[in-house]
N, C-alpha and C positions, 0 to 999 in steps of 0.2 A: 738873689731872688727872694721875695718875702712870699711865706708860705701860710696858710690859715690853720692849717691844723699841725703839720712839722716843724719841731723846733719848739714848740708852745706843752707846758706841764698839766698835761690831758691827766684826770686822775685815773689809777688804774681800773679797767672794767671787771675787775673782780672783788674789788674793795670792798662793798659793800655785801656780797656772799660771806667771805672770812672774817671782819669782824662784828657779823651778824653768827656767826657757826655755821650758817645754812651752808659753805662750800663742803663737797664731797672729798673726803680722802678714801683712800681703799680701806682700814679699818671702819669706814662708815658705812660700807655695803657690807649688809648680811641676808642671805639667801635663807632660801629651804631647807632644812636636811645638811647644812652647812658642817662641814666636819675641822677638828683646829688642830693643825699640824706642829710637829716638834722633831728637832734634830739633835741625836745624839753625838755629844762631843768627844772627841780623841781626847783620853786626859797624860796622855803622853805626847814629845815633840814628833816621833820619828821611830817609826813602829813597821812592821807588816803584821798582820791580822790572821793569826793562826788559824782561830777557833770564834765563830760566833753563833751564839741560840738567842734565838727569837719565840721559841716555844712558851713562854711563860708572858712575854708579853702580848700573844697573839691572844692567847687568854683570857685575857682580863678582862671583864664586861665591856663594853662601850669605845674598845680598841677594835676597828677594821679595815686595819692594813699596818704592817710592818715591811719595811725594804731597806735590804742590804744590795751590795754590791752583786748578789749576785740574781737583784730584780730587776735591775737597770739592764739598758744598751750597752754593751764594751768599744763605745764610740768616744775616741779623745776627741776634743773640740776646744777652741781658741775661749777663754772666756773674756776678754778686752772686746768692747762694743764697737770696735774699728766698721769702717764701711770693706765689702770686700774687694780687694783682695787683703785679705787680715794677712799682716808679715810677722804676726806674734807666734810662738811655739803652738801647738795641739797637746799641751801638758794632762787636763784637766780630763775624769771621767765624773758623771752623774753620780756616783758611789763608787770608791777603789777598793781593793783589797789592805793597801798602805793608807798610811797616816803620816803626815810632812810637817803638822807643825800643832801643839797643844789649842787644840780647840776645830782641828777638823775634821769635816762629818764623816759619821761611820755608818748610821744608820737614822731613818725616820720612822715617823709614827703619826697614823691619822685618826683621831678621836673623836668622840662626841662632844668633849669638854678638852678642855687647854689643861687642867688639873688629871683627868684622865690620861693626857699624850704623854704629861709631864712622871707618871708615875709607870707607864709604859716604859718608859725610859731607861728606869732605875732596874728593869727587870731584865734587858735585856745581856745575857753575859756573854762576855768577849774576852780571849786570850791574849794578848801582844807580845810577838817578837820585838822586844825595845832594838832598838838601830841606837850609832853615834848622834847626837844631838849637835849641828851648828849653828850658832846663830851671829857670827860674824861672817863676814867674806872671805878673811882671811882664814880662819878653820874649816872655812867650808871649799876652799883652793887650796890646802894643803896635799901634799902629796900622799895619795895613801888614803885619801878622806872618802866614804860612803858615798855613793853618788844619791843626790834626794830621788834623781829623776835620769833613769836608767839610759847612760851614750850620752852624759851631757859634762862631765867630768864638773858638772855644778856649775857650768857657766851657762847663762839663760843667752847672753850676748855680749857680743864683742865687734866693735868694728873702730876702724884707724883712719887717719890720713894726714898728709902734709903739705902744704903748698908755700911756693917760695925757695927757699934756702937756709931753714933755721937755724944752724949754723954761725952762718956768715952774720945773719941776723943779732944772734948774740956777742961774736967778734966785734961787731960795731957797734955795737952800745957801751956806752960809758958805765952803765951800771947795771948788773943781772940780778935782781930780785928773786926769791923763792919761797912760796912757802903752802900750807897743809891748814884745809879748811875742813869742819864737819859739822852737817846738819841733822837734826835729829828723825826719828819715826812721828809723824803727825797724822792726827784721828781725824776723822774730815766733823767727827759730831754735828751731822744734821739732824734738827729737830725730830724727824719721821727715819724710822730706821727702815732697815731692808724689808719688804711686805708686797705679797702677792698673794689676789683671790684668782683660783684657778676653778673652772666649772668645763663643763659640755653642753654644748647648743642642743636644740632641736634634732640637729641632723650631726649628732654626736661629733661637732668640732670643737678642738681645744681652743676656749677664752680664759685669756688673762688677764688679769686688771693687776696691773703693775707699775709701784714708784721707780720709771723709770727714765733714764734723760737719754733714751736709744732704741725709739720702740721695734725700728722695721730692721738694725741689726739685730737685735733684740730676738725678733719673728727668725731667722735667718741662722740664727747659732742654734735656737731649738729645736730646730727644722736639722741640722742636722744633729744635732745632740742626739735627739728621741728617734731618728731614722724618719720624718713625718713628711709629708710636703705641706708647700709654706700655705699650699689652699686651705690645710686644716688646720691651720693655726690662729688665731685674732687676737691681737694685742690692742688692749685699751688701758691710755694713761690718766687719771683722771687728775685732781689736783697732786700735786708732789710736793711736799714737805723739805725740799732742798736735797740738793744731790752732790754738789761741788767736786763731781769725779767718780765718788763712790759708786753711783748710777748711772754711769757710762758703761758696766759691764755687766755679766749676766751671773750672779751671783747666788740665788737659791730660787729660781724662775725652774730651771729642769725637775728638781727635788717635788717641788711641790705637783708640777706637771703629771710625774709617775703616779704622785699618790691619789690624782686626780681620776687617773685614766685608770686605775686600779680598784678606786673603790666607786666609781663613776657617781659620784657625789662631790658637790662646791669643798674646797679647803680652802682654809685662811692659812697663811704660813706667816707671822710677823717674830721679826727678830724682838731678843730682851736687847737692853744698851749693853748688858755685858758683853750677848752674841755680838753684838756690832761694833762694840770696840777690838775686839777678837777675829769672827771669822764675815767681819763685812771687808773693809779696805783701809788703808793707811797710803800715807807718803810715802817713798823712799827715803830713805837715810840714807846720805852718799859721805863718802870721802873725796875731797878735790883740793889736786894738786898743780900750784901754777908758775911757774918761769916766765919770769918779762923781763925784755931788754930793752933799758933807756936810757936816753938821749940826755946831758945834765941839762936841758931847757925841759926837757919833759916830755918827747914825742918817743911813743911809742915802738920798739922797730921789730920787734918780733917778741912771740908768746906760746909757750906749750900748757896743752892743759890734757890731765890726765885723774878720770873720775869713775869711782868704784863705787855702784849704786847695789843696794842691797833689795831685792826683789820679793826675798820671803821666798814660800813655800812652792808659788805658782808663777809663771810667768804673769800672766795676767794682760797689762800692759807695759810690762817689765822693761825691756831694751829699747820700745818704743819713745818713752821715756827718755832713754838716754840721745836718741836720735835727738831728737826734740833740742835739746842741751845743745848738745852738738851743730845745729843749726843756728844756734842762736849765739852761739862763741864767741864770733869775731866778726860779728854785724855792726853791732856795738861802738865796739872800739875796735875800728878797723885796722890791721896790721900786715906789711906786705911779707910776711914770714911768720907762719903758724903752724903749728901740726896739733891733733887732737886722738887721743883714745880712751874709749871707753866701754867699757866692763860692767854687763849688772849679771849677780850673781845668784845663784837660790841659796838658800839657809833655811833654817827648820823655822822659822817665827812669821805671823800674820802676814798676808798677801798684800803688798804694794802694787799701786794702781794709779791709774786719772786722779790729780787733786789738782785742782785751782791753782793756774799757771803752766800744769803737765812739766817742772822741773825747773822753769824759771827761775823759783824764789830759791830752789835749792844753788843755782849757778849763778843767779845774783845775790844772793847772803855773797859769796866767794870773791867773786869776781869784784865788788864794789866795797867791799873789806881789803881785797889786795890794792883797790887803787887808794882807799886812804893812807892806809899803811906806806905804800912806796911816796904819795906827797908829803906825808912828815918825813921820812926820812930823806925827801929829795928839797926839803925845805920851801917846798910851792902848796899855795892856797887849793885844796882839793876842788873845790870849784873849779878855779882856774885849771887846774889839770885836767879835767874831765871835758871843759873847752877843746883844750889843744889836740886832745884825741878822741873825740866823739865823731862816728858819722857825721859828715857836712851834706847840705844839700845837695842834690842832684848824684853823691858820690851811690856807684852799685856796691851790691852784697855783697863781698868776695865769694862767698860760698853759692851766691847764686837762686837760692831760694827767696826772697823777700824783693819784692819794689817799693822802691822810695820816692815815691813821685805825689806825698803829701807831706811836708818835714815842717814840725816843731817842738823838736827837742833842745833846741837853740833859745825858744819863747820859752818854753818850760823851765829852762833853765831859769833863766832872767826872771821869770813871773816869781820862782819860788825864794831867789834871793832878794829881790823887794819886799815881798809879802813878810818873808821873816827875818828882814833887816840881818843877814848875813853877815856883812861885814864889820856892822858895827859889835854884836855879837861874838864873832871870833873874835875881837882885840878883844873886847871886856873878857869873855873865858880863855885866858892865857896862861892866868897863872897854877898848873897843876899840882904845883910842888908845897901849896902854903899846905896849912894843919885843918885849915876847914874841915868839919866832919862831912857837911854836904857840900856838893858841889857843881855847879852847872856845868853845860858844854851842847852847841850846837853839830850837829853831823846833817849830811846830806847824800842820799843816791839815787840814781837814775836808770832807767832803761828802755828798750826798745823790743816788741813784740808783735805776734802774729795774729792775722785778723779772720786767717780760715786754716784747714786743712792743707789747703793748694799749697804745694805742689806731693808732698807725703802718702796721699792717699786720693782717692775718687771724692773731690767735691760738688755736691748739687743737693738746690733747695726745689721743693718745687711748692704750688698755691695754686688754690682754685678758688673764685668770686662766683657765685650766683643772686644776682638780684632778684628779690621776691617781687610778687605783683605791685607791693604797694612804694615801690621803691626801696628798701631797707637790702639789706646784705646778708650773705650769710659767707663768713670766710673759713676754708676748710686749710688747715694748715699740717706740716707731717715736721714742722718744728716744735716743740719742746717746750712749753711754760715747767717753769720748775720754782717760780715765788719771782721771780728776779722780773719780772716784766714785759715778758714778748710778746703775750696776746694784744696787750697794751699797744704797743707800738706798732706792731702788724696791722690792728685796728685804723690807729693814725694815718699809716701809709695809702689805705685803703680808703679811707676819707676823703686824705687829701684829693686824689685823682678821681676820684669819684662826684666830689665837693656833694658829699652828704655830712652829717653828724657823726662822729664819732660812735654816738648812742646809739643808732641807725644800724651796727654791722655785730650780729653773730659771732665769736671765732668759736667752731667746734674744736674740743678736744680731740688729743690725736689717737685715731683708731685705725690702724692697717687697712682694715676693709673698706673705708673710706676718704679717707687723708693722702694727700700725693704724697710720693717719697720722700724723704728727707734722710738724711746720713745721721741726724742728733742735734743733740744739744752740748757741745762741746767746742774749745778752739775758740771762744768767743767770735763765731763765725753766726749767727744766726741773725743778729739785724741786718749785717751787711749782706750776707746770700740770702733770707729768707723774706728777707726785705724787699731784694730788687726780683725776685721771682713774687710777691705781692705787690708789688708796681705796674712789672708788666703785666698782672693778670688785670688789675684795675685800669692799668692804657687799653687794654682789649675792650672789656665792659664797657669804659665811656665812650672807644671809638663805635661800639654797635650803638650806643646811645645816640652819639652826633646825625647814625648813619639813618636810623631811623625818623630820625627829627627834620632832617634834609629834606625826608621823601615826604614828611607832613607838612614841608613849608616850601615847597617846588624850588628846592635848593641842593647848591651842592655842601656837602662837610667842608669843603675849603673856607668857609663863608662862615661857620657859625663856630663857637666856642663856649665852654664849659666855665663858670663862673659862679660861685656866694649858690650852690643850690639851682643855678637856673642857665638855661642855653641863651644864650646872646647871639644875634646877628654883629658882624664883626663890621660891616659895613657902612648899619646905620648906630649902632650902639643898642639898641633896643633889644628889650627883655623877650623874650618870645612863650618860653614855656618854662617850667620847673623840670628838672630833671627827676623827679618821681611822677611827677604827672607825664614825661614822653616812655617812664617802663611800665608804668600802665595799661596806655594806649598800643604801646608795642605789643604786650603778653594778649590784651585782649584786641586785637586786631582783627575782623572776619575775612580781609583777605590775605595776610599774609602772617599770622600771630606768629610769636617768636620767644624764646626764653634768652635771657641777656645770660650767658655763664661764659665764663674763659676761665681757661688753665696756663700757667705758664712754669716755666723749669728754671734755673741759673744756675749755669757751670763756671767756676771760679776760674780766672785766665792769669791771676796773681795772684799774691800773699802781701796784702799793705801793712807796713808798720806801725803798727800806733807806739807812741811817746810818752813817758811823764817821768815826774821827780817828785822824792818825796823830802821834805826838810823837818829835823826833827829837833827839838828841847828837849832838854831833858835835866835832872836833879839825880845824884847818885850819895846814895848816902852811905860811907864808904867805913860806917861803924856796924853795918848789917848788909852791905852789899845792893839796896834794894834798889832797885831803879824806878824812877816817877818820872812818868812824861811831864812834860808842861805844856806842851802846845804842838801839835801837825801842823804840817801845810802838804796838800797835797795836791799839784798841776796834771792835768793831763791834757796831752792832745791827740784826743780821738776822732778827728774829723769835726763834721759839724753834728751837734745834740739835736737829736731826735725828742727827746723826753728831759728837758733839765732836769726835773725831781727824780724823775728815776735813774738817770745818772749820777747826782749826786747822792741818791740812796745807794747804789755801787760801790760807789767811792767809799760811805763811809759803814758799809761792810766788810770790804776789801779789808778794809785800813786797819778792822778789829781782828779779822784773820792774821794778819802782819806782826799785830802786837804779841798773839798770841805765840805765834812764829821767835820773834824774837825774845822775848822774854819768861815765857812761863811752858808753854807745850811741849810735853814728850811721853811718847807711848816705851815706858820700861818695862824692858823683858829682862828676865834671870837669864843671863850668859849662861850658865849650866844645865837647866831644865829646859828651856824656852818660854815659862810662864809666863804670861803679862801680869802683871805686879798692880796696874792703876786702871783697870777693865772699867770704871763709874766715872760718871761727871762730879763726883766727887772728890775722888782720887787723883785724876786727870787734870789739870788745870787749866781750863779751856779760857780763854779774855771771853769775857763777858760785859755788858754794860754801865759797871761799876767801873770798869777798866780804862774804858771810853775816854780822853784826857780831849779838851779842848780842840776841835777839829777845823779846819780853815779852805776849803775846797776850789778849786778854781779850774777854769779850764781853758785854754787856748784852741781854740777851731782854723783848724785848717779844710783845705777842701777837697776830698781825695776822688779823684775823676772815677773809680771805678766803682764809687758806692753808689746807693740809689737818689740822697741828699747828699754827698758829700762824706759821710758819713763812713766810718770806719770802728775796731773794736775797744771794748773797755771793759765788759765783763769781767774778766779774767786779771787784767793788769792792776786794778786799786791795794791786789797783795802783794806785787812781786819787793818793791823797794824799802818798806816796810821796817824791815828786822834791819836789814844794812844800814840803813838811816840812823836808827836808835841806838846800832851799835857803835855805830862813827862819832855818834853824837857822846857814848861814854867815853872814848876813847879822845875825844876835846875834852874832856870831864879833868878825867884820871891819867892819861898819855900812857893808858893801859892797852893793849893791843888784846884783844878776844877774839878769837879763832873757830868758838865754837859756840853754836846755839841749840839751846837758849839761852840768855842770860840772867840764870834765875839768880837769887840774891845768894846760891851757898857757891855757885861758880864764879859771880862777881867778887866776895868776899874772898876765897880762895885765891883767887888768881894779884888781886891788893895787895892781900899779904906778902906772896913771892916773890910782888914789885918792890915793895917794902925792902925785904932781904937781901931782895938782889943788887 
């Protein structure tokens, strides 16, 4: 079906606000009387908190308000922005008497000046009981070890299972592979850090204006954090500066809340980058361990995987995490004998959370590293391998959660070995063993992922349409723009059934007091749910539109249809009226006026897989270690594109995340203290746009029956294959096997050398 406004690269409707400045971020609203908040750090990992005076900070001019733990609520609450029923721990108070990890809050301060809060700070004195410090899993699971978080014996979760006969599974294989992958702690460094303006209405209700990608969980954890009900709460999101996970939870939203309602004056609370390389959010760092048994042709026959996620301080969205993994196991590469456990743990170091992918890239580093690994040593074309055992059409999830009733993982394949001449390439990178200093080698990996929540949690989008007198829109949405493009698209979708302008439709930002439900911004679920509850709200509106048109043209709605801006007679062909000129005549009718509004909701009844593969070049130059991409290719099959440009602006986000993933990111903590050691984007080595090496983007549409177009996720997927890619592709380089990322050039060097020796 050809559509006039879906599928066509509509420029984004906020474009011209951000690179004008005119769009609003929360640092851009300043009130009256506005007061600027600051949290003072734990400068130890693992502590209880003997003794504290706030007496000399209360003091000091243009300080009015100080709160410790013992100004808060004694209410634990989930901080993971899950919809409810949240299955994450109740770890977390507003202010504790303990401290879990170097850099968490002990106490805040609200001033007249940011320089006044900041010297408040310094005043205020504190005793600590030091506690054992761990910042592995393993010390922090040893016998005998400090619990962080009291009856948890330091395990945040744990859950198992097996299906088949693994066993037998490995009895029948010709060849049992094993071996031990690890990924590193990663900073999500979004441009806008953690920042919330908290004030009191008129009729003294708590507003927040908060960068947040979870506003009505958001409302909901506060609500019980602060003891509140949700009627006194209003969460407004206004532009967000990127979130990638970090803002999927409720992070210093309560802190600033109290100080809110304490000195009943507006606070700013905005994190430095140090606080938010610290006490904002990171990745997980896992360890994962995998056993495969194959077949000498190559098939698969059974697989154990068993993955020790390090969680940090708080639950967070700690285990949930590991579920996530877990689900995603043995989709993939389907196996009739599996079994899986997994373990995420607390440790005294920064709080692991939602990052882009929620654990993917960590189970695909693993997972598509063990499968190049067992095709060189099974002497088959890793392509070719990933053929013989990849999901096939029509075949179910073993595990049950995902439908595959849109597949192009098969075309992704294909697409990416064309595009970067594969074959020709592996023969020419053959030879590992000459003296070359530098040296080429192609890699390639793949995968398959989730397009909502369903079935894990409670999925539903909802949307509401009101046409204005003169015909134009106004769309009220309770999903999430967070930079990446949804108002965009929502926009589109709206259009299209409408067959107005694009230019023509409003979308308000999302405000609780206004805005239908929605569960977030997460799970790259928002085009596909938030999408088709903007569809149906727009089939609503145009079917009142037909209905009224009907009754102006002594007709019935079977007869006429919506088309290019105007209502057609289906009969004769004939143009009859403009669809702004019949909601005109509707609103002002004297005998029957009427407002065109509809609401609609979408409950997710699946979980579609979306698809791709990423192929990578690369140059290793094997006198300094360093790695140089030479050229991506990156396929996906997402359904069908709603927005090409901004899908491929995804893609080639995605892809700089990946690099960064494989090659240079890692948040180091002192195993002894718990310090973070690289808290700056200086320090840190985030991919940045220098980085960027030659990108090739492509995408394969399939048509997935359950989306609103066809349409299925991609948000999330342009990071997952990434790092695997670049690292297969060293490993055709050097016939060096890396097991662990990043691959920065002192771990590539190192690890040459050994092969050297060895």
């Amino acid at each position: 079906m050809t559509y006039k406004v879906v599928g066509k690269s509509v420029p984004r409707i906020d474009a011209y606000a951000k690179v004008t400045g005119k769009a609003r971020f929360v640092a851009d609203f300043h009130m009256p009387g506005m007061l600027y908040g600051k949290v003072l750090r734990s400068p130890v990992a693992h502590a209880n908190i003997k003794r504290i005076d706030t007496s000399k900070a209360k003091a000091l001019p243009g300080v009015k308000a100080v709160i410790t733990w013992e100004d808060v609520p004694r209410i634990p609450y989930c901080t993971a922005g899950h919809p409810y029923p949240d299955s994450s721990r109740r770890d977390t108070y507003i202010l504790d008497k303990k401290v879990r990890f170097m850099g968490d809050a002990v106490a805040a301060v609200a001033a007249e000046t940011r320089e006044i809060a900041e010297d408040a700070l310094k005043l205020i004195e504190v005793e600590y009981e030091e506690l054992p410090v761990y910042t592995s899993p393993e010390d922090a699971m040893a016998e005998g070890a400090v619990e962080i978080h009291e009856g948890t014996k330091n395990i945040c979760g744990h859950h198992e299972f097996e299906q088949g006969d693994l066993e037998a599974g490995f009895a029948a294989s010709d060849y049992v592979f094993e071996e031990e992958f690890k990924t590193p702690i990663i900073a999500h460094c979004s441009l806008e850090t953690h920042i919330s303006l908290a004030y009191l209405d008129e009729n003294e209700r708590l507003v927040v204006k908060t960068s947040t990608q979870v506003p009505f969980n958001l409302r909901r954890i506060m609500s019980q954090a602060l003891d509140m009900s949700m009627k006194q709460i209003r969460i407004i999101k206004p532009h967000v500066g990127g979130g990638f996970g970090a803002k999927a939870e409720v992070v210093q939203e309560p802190i600033n809340a109290v100080l809110t309602l304490k000195t009943k004056r507006p606070v700013l609370l905005e994190y430095t980058r140090e606080e938010e390389m610290v006490a904002g959010r990171t990745r997980h760092s896992t360890v994962i361990k995998l056993k495969t048994g194959v077949t000498k042709e190559g098939r698969m026959l059974a697989q154990s995987m068993k993955i020790i996620s390090n969680t940090g301080a708080y639950a967070g969205h700690g285990h949930a995490v590991v579920y996530s993994i877990s689900s995603h196991f043995v989709v993939h590469y389907p196996t009739p004998h599996f079994s899986f456990e997994g373990i995420s743990v607390y440790t005294n170091i920064p709080v692991a959370s939602a990052m882009r992918s929620y654990g993917a890239s960590q189970l695909n580093f693993a997972m598509e590293s063990h499968m190049d690994n067992m095709a060189r040593k099974l002497g088959i074309d890793p392509l070719e391998f990933r053929r013989i055992n990849v999901m096939k059409e029509g075949e179910k999830d073993p595990m049950g959660y995902f439908s595959n009733n849109s597949y192009g993982i098969a075309d992704c394949l294909a697409k990416g070995e064309e595009l970067s001449s594969w074959k020709t390439k592996r023969e020419t990178f053959t030879d590992t063993s000459t003296g070359k200093k530098r040296k080429r080698g192609i890699g390639m990996a793949c995968y398959s992922y989730e397009t909502t929540a369903y079935c894990g949690a409670e999925e539903m989008s909802g949307a509401i349409i009101r046409m204005n007198e003169d015909g134009t829109a106004v769309l009220y949405l309770g999903s999430a723009e967070l930079g990446q493009g949804n108002d965009t698209a929502m926009a589109q979708i709206a259009a299209e059934e409408l067959s107005i302008d694009v230019k023509d439709i409003h979308v308000v930002a999302v405000d609780t007091d206004v805005s239908p439900y929605d569960i977030g911004a997460y799970a790259s679920r928002q085009l596909y749910m938030c999408g088709m509850a903007v569809k149906k709200a727009a089939v609503q509106c145009r079917e009142m539109i037909v209905d009224f048109a009907a009754q102006l043209f002594n007709t019935i709605p079977a007869n006429l249809e919506v088309r290019d801006g105007w209502i057609y007679d289906k009969l004769s062909g004939n143009r009859l009226i403009t669809v702004k000129e019949t909601v005109w005549k509707a609103h002002y009718n004297m005998d029957n006026p009427r407002t065109i509004v509809a609401q609609a909701y979408h409950g997710a009844k699946c979980n579609p897989l979306s698809h791709g593969a990423v192929f990578a070049e690369v140059e290793v130059d094997t006198a300094t270690g360093k790695v140089d991409i030479v050229k991506l290719w990156s396929v996906h099959d997402c359904g069908k594109v709603v927005n090409p440009q901004l899908a491929e602006g995804q893609v080639h986000g995605g892809v700089l995340m990946g690099i960064g993933f494989g090659l240079s990111e890692q948040l180091l903590i002192d195993p002894k203290t718990g310090r973070t050691y690289n808290d700056n984007l200086l320090d840190y080595k985030m991919a940045t746009m220098m980085d960027t090496p030659e990108l090739e983007v492509a995408f394969v549409e399939t048509n997935e029956p359950s989306g609103a177009y066809g349409n299925k996720s991609l948000g999330e997927p342009p990071c997952i294959s990434v790092a695997p890619a670049i690292r297969n592709a060293v490993l055709n380089a050097t016939g060096v096997e890396f097991n662990e990322a990043p691959l920065t050039p002192e771990r590539v060097l190192m690890k040459l050398k050994k092969a050297v020796k060895a």
